[in-house]
C-alpha positions as CSV (number, residue, x, y, z in Angstrom):
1,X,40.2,124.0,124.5
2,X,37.4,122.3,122.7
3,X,35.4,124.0,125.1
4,X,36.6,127.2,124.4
5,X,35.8,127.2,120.9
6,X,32.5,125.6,121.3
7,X,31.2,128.0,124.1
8,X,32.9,130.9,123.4
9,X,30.1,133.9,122.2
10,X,30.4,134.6,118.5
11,X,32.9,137.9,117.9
12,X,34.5,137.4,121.2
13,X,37.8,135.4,119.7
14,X,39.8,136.6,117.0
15,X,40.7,134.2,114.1
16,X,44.0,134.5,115.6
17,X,43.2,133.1,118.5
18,X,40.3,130.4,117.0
19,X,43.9,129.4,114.5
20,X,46.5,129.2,118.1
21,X,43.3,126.9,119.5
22,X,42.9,124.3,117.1
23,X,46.6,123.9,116.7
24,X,46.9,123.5,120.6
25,X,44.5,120.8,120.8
26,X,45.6,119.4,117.4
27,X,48.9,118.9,119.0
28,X,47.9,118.0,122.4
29,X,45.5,115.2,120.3
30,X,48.7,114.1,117.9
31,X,50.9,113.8,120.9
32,X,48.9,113.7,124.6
33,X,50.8,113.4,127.4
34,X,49.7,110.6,129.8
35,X,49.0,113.3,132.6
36,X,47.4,116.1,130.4
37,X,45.2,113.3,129.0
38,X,43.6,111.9,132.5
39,X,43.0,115.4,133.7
40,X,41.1,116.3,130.1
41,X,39.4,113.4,130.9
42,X,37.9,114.5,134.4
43,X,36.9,118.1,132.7
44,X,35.3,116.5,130.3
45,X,33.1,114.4,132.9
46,X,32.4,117.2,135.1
47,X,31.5,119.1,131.9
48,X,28.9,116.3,130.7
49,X,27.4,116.4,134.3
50,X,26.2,119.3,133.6
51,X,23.6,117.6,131.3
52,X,21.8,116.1,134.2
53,X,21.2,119.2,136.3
54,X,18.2,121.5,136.2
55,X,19.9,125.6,136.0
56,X,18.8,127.9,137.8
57,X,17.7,130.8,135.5
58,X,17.6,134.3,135.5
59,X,13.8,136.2,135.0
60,X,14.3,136.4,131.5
61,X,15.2,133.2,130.9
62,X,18.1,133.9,129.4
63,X,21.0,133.1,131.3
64,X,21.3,129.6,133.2
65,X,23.7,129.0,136.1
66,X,25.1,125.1,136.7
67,X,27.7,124.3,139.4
68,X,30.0,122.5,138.1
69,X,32.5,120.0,140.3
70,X,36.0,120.6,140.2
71,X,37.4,118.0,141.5
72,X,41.0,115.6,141.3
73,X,41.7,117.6,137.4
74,X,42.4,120.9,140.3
75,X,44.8,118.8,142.6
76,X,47.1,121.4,143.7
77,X,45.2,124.6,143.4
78,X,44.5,126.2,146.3
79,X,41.0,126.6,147.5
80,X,40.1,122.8,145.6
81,X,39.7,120.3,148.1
82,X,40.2,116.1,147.2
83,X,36.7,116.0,147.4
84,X,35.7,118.8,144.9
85,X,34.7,121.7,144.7
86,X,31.9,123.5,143.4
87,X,32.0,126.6,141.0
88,X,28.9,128.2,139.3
89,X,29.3,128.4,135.7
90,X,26.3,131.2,133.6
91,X,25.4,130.4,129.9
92,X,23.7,132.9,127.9
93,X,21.4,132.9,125.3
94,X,22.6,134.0,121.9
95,X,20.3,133.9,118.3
96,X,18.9,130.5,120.0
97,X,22.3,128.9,121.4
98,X,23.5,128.7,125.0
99,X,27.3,130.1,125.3
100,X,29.5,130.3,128.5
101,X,28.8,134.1,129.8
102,X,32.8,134.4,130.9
103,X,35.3,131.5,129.9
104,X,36.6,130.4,133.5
């Protein structure tokens, strides 16, 4: 959710749904649920891995593809393996800042 608010392009979310966000993860912070809390914790380090790849980028240098490892937060999906999966993830360039070019 964090994410969401963070990488969302500006105009894209309504305050309506900026307000519904921060409650969620307000309440998911106030209370967390043991399960909820380990598989935030797995995003959030395949998120920060990120960091230590190089993008690939398009010709105008613009947008900036990562793959990003899905991995044991995905158990149960079909298609995600144990081992992890990859899925490319695009930021684009807005005024200077990087947002996610479609919110998985």
């Amino acid at each position: 959710m964090a994410y969401t608010l963070a990488y969302t392009p500006p105009g894209k979310l309504t305050p309506e749904a900026i307000q519904q966000l921060q409650q969620l993860q307000d309440r998911n912070t106030t209370h967390p649920l043991p399960a909820l809390q380990q598989s935030r914790e797995r995003a959030a380090e395949a998120w920060e891995a990120l960091e230590s790849q190089t993008p690939t980028f398009n010709e105008a240098g613009d947008e900036a593809t990562y793959m990003l490892t899905i991995s044991g937060m995905a158990r149960g999906i079909p298609g995600i393996t144990q081992g992890g999966t990859q899925v490319p993830r695009t930021f684009i360039k807005i005024d200077g800042k990087w947002y996610l070019k479609s919110l998985p």
